[in-house]
C-alpha positions in Angstrom: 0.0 0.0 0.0 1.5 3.5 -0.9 0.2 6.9 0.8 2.0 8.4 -1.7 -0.5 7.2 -4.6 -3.2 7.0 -2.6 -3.4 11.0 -1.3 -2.8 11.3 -4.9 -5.9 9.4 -6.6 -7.9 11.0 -3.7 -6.4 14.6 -4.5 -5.0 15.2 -7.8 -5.7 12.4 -10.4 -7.2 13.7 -13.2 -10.0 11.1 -13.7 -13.5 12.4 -15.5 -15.9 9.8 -13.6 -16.6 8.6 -9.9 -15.9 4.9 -11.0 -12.4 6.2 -12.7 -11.7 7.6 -9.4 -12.7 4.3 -7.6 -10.7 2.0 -10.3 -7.9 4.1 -9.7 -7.8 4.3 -5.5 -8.0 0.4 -5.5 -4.9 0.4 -7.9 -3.3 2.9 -5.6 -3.8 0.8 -2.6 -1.5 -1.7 -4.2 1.0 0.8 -5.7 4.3 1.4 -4.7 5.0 4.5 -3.3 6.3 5.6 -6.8 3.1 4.6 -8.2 4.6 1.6 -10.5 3.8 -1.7 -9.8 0.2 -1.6 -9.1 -1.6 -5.6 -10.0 -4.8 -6.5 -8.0 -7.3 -8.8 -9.9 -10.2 -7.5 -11.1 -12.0 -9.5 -8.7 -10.1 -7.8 -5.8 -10.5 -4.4 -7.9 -14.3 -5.3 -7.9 -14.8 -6.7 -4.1 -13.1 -3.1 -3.7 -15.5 -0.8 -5.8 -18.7 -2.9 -6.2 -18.3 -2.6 -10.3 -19.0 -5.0 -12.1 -15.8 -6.7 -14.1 -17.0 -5.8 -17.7 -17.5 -1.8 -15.8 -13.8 -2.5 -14.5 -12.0 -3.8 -17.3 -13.4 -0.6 -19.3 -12.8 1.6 -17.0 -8.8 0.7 -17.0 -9.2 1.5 -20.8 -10.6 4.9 -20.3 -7.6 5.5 -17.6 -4.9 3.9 -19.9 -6.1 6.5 -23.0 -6.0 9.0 -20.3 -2.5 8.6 -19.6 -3.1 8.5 -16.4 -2.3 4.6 -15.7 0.2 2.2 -18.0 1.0 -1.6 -18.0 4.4 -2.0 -16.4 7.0 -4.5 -16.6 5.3 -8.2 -16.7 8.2 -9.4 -15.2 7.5 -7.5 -12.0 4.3 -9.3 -11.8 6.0 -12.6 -13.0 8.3 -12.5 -10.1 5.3 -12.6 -7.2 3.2 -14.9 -9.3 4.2 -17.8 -10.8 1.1 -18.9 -12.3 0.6 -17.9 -15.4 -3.1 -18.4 -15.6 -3.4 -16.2 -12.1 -1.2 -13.3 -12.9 -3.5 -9.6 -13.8 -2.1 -6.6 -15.4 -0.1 -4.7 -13.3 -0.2 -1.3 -14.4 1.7 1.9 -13.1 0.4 5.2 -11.9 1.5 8.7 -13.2 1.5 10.5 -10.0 3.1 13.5 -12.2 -0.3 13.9 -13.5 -2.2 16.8 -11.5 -5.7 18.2 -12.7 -7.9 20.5 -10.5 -5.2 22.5 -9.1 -5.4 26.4 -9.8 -2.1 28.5 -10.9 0.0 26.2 -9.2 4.1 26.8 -9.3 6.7 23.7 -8.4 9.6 25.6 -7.2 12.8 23.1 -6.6 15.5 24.3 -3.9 17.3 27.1 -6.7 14.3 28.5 -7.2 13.4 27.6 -10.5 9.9 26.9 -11.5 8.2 24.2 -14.1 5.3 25.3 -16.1 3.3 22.9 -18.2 -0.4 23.3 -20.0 -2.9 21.6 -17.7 -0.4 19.0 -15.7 2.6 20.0 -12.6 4.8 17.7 -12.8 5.9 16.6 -9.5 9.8 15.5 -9.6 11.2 14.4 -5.9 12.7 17.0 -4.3 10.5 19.8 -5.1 7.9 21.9 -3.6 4.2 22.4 -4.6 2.9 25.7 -3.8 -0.4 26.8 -4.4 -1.9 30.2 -4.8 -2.6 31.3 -2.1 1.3 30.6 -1.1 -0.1 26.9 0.9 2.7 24.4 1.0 2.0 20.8 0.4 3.6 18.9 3.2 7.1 16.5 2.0 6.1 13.2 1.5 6.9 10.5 3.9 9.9 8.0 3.4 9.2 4.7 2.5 11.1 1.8 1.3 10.3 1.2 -2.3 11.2 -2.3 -2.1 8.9 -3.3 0.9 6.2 -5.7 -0.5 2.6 -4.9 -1.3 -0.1 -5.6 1.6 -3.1 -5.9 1.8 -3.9 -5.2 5.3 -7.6 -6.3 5.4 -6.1 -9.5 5.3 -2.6 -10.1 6.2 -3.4 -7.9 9.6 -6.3 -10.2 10.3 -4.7 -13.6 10.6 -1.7 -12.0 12.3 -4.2 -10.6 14.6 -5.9 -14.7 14.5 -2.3 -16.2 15.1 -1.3 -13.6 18.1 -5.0 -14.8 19.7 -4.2 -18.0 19.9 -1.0 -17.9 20.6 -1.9 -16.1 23.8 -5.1 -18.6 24.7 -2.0 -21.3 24.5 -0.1 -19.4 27.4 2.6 -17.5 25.3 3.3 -13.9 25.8 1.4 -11.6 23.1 4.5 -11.2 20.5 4.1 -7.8 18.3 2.6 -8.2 14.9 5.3 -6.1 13.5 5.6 -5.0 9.4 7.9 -8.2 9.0 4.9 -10.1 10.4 2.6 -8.9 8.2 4.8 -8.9 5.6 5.3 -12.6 5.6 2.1 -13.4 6.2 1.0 -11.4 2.8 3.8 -13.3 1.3 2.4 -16.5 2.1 -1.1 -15.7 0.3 0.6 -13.7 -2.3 3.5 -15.1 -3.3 2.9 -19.0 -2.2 -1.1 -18.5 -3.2 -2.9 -19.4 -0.2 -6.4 -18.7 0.1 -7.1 -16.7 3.3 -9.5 -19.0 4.2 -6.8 -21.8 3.7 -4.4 -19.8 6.2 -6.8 -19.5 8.9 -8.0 -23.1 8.3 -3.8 -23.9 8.6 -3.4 -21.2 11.8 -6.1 -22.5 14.1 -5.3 -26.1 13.3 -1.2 -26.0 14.3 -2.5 -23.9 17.5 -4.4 -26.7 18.8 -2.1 -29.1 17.9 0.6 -30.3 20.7 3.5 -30.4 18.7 3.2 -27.5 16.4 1.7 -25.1 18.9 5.1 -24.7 19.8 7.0 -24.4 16.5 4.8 -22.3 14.8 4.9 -18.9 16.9 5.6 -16.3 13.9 4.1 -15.9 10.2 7.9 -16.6 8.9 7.4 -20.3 10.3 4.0 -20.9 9.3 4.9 -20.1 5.9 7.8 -22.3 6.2 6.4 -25.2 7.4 2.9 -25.1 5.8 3.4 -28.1 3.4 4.1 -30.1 6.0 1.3 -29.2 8.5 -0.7 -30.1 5.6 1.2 -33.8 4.9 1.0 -34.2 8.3 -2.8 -33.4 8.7 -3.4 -35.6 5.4 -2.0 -38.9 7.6 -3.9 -38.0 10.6 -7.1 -37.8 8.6 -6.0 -41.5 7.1 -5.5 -42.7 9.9 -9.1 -41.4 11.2 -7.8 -39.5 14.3 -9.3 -36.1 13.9 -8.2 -33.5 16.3 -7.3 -29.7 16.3 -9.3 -27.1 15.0 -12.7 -28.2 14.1 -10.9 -31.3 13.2 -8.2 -32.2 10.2 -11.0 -31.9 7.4 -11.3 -28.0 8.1 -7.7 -27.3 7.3 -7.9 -29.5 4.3 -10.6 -28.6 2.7 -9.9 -24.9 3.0 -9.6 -24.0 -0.2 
């Protein structure tokens, strides 16, 4: 998630429609703070903006012939998911773009100042000034590199995972950005349904041995495969125990 993009859809993207705006703050909410790198599905694009997907994908049309999104790199996209058959566009965002914004000067630390018909371009280290002499406020720092998050999610079953890790006697650990982080990377990256990841969480807390190995989202990720094998001979062997039993884990899918 980038604040960067996202004050920017809210503030000074120059879309023509309310669902533009919408299409365009769910691609911000996955954007990089530079604005590149932006690839929900349209289904998470729709469970987002309540359009339907024909609305959506035509929608990112009008926004691509406005300039104000392009595809980027496939390869980006490539490198977080492997499937082929699973990977969306991944577009980035031209933050440069600014509409709606009167007389507006972007004076850089000599003094100099960038004109241009209808769009301020907004290179990093300048300043926006507008006319009544208001100064937009420096933007925060924040690591380009850092993954995209979807918080909704990844922040829930960290939250799910501290819970019962507490209920088992543990002290409550901190659900830090690397927690979340990995967690996201687990549904993202290793393509976990959420519901699967739960299923997985509250089925190694109740479990005797791997209550006590699995005690951060780095592990679970790590050792997810082989909760599952392991959950696969228990339910052979008709011994059902843990969360709801062993048939909840693996049928969460």
């Amino acid at each position: 998630m980038s604040v960067e993009a996202i004050v920017w859809a809210l503030n000074h993207a120059p879309c023509t429609s309310s669902s533009q705006k919408l299409v365009l703050f769910a691609l911000a909410n996955h954007a990089r703070p530079d604005g590149t790198s932006a690839f929900p599905s349209v289904g998470t694009i729709g469970r987002y903006t309540l359009l339907s997907e024909r609305t959506i994908r035509s929608v990112l049309d009008q926004l691509e012939e406005l300039r104000v999104i392009s595809p980027c790199d496939p390869r980006i996209v490539a490198a977080y998911i492997s499937r082929v058959d699973r990977r969306p566009q991944g577009w980035n965002l031209s933050l440069w773009m600014v509409s709606g914004v009167q007389e507006v000067q972007v004076v850089d630390e000599r003094g100099a100042t960038d004109d241009t018909d209808g769009v301020q371009l907004l290179p990093s280290g300048v300043q926006l000034t507008h006319e009544r002499g208001a100064v937009v406020a420096p933007k925060p720092y924040i690591n380009q590199h850092e993954p995209l998050i979807e918080p909704s999610e990844a922040s829930r079953l960290c939250e799910v995972l501290a819970e019962l890790m507490v209920a088992n006697g543990c002290r409550r650990p901190s659900i830090t950005q690397k927690w979340v982080s990995d967690m996201d990377k687990l549904m993202r990256i290793d393509l976990r349904d959420a519901l699967e990841v739960e299923a997985c969480i509250r089925w190694s807390q109740a479990d005797d041995f791997w209550k006590s190995n699995i005690l951060s989202p780095a592990k679970l990720r790590a050792k997810f495969d082989t909760m599952r094998l392991r959950a696969m001979r228990e339910q052979q062997s008709a011994e059902p125990r843990g969360y709801g039993g062993i048939r909840d884990f693996l049928e969460a899918q």
